[in-house]
C-alpha positions in Angstrom: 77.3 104.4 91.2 78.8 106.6 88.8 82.0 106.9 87.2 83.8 109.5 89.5 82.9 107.3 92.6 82.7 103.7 91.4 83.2 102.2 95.3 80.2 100.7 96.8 79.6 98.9 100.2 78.8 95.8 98.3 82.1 96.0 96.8 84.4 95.4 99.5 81.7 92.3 101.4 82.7 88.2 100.3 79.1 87.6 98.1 77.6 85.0 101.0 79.0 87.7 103.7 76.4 87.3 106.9 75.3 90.9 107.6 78.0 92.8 108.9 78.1 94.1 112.9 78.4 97.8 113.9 82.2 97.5 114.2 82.3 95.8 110.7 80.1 98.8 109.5 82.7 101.1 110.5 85.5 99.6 109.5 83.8 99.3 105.7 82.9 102.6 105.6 86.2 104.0 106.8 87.8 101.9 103.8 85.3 103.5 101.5 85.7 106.7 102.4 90.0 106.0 102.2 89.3 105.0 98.5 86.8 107.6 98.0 90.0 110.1 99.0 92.2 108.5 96.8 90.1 108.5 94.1 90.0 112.4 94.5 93.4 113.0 94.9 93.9 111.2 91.9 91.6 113.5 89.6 93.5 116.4 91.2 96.9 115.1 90.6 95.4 114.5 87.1 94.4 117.8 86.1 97.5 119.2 86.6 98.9 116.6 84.5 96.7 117.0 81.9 95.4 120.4 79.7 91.6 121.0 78.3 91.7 121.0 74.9 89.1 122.2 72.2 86.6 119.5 71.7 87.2 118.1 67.9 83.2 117.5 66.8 83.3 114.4 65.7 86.2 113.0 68.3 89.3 112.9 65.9 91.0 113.5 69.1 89.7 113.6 72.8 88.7 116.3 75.0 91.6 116.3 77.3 95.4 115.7 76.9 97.7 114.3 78.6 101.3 113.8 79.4 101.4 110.0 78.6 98.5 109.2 76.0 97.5 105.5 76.0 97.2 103.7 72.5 94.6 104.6 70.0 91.0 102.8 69.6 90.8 100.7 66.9 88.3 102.9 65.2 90.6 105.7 65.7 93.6 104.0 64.3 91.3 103.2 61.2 90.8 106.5 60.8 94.1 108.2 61.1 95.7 105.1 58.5 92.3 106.3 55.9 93.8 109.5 56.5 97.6 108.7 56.1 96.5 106.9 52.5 94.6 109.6 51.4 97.5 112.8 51.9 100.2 110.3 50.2 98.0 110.8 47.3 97.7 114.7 47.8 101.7 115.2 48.5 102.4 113.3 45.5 100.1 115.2 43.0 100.9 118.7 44.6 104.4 117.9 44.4 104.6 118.2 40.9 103.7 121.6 41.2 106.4 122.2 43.9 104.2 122.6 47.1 104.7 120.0 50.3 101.7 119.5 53.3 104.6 118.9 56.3 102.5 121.5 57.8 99.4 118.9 57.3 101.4 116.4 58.9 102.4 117.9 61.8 98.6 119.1 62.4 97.4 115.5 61.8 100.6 114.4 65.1 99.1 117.2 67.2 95.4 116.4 66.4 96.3 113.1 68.0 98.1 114.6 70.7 101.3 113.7 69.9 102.7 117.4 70.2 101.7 120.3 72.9 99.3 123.2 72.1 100.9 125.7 70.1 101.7 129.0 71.5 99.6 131.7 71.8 99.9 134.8 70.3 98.3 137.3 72.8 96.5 136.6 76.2 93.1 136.6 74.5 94.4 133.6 71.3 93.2 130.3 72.1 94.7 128.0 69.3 93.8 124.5 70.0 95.3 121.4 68.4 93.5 121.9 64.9 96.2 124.3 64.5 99.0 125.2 61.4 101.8 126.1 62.5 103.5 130.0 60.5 100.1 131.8 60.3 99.9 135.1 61.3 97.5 135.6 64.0 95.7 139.0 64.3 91.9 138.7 66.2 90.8 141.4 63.0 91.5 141.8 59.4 90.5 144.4 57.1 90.2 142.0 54.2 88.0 144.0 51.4 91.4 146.4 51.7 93.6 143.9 51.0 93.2 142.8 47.2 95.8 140.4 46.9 94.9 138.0 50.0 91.1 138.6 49.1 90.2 139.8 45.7 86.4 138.7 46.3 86.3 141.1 49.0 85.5 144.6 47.9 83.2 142.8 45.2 81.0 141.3 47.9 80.5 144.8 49.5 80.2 146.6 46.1 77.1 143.9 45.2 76.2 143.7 49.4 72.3 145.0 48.3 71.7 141.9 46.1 72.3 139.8 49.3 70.1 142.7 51.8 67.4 143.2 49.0 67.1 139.7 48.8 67.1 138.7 53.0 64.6 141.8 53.5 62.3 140.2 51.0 62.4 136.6 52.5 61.7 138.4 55.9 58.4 139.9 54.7 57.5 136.9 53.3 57.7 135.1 56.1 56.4 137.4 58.8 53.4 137.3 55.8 52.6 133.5 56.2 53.5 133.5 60.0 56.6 131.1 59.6 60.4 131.7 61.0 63.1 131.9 58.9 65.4 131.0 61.4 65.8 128.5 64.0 67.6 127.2 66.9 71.0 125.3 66.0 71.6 122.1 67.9 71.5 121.5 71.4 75.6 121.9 71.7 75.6 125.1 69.2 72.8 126.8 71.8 74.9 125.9 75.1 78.3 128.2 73.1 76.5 130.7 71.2 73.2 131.5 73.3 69.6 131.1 72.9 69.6 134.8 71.1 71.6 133.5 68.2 70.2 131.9 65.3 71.0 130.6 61.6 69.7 129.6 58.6 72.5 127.5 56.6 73.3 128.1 53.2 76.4 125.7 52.8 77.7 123.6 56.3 80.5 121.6 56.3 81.1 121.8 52.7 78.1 121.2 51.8 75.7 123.3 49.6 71.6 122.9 51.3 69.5 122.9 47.9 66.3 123.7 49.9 67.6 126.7 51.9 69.5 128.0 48.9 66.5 127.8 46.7 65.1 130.6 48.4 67.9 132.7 47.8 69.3 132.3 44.3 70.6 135.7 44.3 72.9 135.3 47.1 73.6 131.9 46.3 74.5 132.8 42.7 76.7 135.8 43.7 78.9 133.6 46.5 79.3 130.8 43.3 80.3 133.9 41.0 83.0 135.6 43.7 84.4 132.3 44.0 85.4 132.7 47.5 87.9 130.4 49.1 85.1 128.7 51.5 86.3 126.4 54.3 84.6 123.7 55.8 82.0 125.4 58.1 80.0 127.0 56.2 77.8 129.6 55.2 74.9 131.5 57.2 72.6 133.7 58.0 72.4 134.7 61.6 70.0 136.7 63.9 71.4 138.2 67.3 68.1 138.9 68.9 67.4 142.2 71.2 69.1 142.8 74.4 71.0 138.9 73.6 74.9 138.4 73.0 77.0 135.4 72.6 79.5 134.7 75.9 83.0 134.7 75.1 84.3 131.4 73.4 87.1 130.4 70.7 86.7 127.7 68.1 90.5 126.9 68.4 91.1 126.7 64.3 93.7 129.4 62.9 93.8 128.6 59.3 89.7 129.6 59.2 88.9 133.2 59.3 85.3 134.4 59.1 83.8 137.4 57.9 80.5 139.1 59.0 78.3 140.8 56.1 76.3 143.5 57.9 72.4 143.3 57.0 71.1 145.2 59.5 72.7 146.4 62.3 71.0 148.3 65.4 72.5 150.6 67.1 74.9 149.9 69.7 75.5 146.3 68.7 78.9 145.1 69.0 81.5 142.3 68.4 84.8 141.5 70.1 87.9 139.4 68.9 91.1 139.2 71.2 91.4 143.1 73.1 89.5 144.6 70.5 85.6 145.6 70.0 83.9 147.0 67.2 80.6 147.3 65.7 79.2 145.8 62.1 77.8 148.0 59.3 75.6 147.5 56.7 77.1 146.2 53.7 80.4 145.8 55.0 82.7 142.6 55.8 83.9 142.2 59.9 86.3 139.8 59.9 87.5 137.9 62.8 89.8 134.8 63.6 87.7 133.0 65.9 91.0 131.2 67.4 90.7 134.5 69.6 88.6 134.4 72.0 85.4 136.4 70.7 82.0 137.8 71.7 79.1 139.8 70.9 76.0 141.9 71.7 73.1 143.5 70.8 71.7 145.2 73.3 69.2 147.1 71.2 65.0 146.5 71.1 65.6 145.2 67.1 67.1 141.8 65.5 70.9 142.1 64.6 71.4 140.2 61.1 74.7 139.1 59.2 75.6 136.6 56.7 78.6 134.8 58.2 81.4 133.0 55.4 84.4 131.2 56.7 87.1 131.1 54.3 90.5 129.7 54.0 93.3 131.8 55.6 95.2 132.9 52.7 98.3 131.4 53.7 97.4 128.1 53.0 98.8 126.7 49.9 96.6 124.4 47.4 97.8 121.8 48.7 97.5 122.7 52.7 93.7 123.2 51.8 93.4 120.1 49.9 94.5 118.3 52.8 92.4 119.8 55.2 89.9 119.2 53.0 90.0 115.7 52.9 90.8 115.3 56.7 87.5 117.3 57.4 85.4 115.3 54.6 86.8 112.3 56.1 85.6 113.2 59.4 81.9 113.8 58.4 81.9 110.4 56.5 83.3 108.5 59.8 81.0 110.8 61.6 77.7 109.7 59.4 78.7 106.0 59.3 79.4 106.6 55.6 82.9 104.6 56.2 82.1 101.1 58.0 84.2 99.4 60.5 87.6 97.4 59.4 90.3 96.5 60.9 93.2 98.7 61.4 96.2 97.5 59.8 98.3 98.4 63.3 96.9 96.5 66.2 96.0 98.9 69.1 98.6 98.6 72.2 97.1 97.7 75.3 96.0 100.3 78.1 99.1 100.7 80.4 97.7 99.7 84.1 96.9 103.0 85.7 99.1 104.3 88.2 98.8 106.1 91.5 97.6 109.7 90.7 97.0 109.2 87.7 93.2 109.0 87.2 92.4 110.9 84.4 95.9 110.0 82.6 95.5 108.9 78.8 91.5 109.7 78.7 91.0 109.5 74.9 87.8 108.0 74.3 85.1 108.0 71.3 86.2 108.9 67.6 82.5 110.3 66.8 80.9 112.0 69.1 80.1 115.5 68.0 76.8 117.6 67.4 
């Protein structure tokens, strides 16, 4: 059996039953397939009770939502009280400086799904529930123009050769000693951006990668030097291979943004964030808000590479990135198994008995999942 038809004949026979007659077959059967039916009708009525949300990595908060949510796991509940302690701390030292997080909080009551999606800004924005609210929301910015939101900006494209001299060299060396440079993500990032896309990390989820940045001090040293406000996904190369293109899809986060640094860019290839579509070039920064649905393509008979940074929206205060910060670092220790179990301090409520229709209603399972 499986969980979207758990009725079986067995089911519905007393254990020392004597083997049924054919009238007795009929009757079962007819009484499966009524339950069968039901069952359906209830994970119809469901989805229209409940909305698909953006799938949080490592679980913070489950893949659908619904009207009525039933209580918290205990692991979850552990995790949301870690992070309650740890933005009391935060608010208190930030405001001595006169800056608040309430925008933090009420990210940390949707990511539970205590509050509706927000509301788009254009047909193609897909915020999800890692949202701050009072962001502007544009699918393109022209950041190495705009000095005072990104003064690392026109910087990185004045010094762009350092980082091409350097990636063209690495290639060479490699296609000398027959060994990739890049290689496929993970099972999950293959399925959203397609087998044609690539990476090799430099930083991911905050994280610096010695090894991989060893073989490019240059670059390494010049991201370090520009001090550029980096978020918590990272740093990469990546390869668009010919005639490939990654399928629509939105990340759901608003208060990331993420800039492309042309390498080498064929002819024709082309990215596209909300209604808009434009092409990369070579030493200059694209920069999208992947919270709009966006896409790309290379249909060329050469490699497409960038070096992709995500940054900070630059209307986050100190303390609204300090916050995310430590919700996101929290979240990769829960994910690795860093934090062990405890007790919550609230006791979980009990599941409410499901009713009719309703056979989907408060699905909010594992706190770490992810990829």
């Amino acid at each position: 059996t499986s969980p979207d038809h758990p009725f079986i004949v067995a089911d519905l026979l007393p254990a020392a039953a004597l083997p049924p007659q054919p009238i007795q077959l009929l009757f079962i059967y007819m009484m499966v397939a009524v339950k069968s039916l039901r069952h359906s009708i209830g994970l119809i009525v469901s989805s229209f009770v409940c909305y698909q949300a953006h799938a949080f990595q490592s679980g913070i908060r489950s893949a659908t939502r619904c009207t009525a949510l039933n209580a918290l796991t205990p692991r979850q509940l552990q995790f949301w009280e870690d992070v309650d302690d740890g933005l009391v701390n935060i608010e208190k030292f930030y405001e001595a400086k006169g800056q608040d997080i309430e925008r933090i909080y009420t990210f940390c009551t949707r990511a539970r799904g205590e509050l509706p999606l927000p509301t788009p800004a254009s047909p193609s924005h897909q915020p999800s529930e890692e949202h701050i609210d009072g962001l502007t929301a544009k699918s393109f910015w022209d950041v190495s123009a705009d000095a005072e939101n990104f003064p690392w900006a026109a910087t990185l494209e004045a010094k762009a050769n350092i980082i091409t001299e350097e990636f063209e060299q690495q290639l060479l060396q490699k296609a000398a000693s027959q060994s990739a440079l890049f290689s496929g993500d993970s099972a999950w990032q293959s399925k959203v951006m397609g087998t044609g896309w690539s990476a090799f990390r430099l930083q991911r989820l905050g994280v610096w990668n010695v090894e991989n940045c060893a073989q490019f001090p240059k670059t390494y040293d010049l991201l370090k030097e520009l001090d550029i406000p980096l978020a918590v996904r990272g740093v990469c190369f990546a390869r668009q291979t010919p005639g490939s293109g990654v399928g629509a899809h939105t990340d759901g986060r608003n208060f990331i943004l993420t800039s492309h640094l042309g390498l080498k860019i064929p002819e024709g290839a082309w990215i596209k964030a909300g209604e808009e579509e434009r092409s990369w070039s070579e030493g200059k920064l694209t920069t999208l808000d992947t919270s709009f649905e966006h896409s790309t393509g290379n249909p060329s008979s050469e490699d497409r590479h960038v070096l992709i940074i995500d940054f900070w929206h630059p209307e986050l205060s100190d303390a609204e990135r300090a916050g995310l910060e430590y919700i996101y670092d929290l979240r990769n220790k829960f994910e690795s198994g860093e934090i062990p179990y405890r007790q919550p301090r609230k006791k979980p409520e009990p599941e409410p008995e499901e009713e009719e229709g309703q056979g989907l209603g408060g699905l909010w399972k594992a706190l770490t999942g992810g990829n």
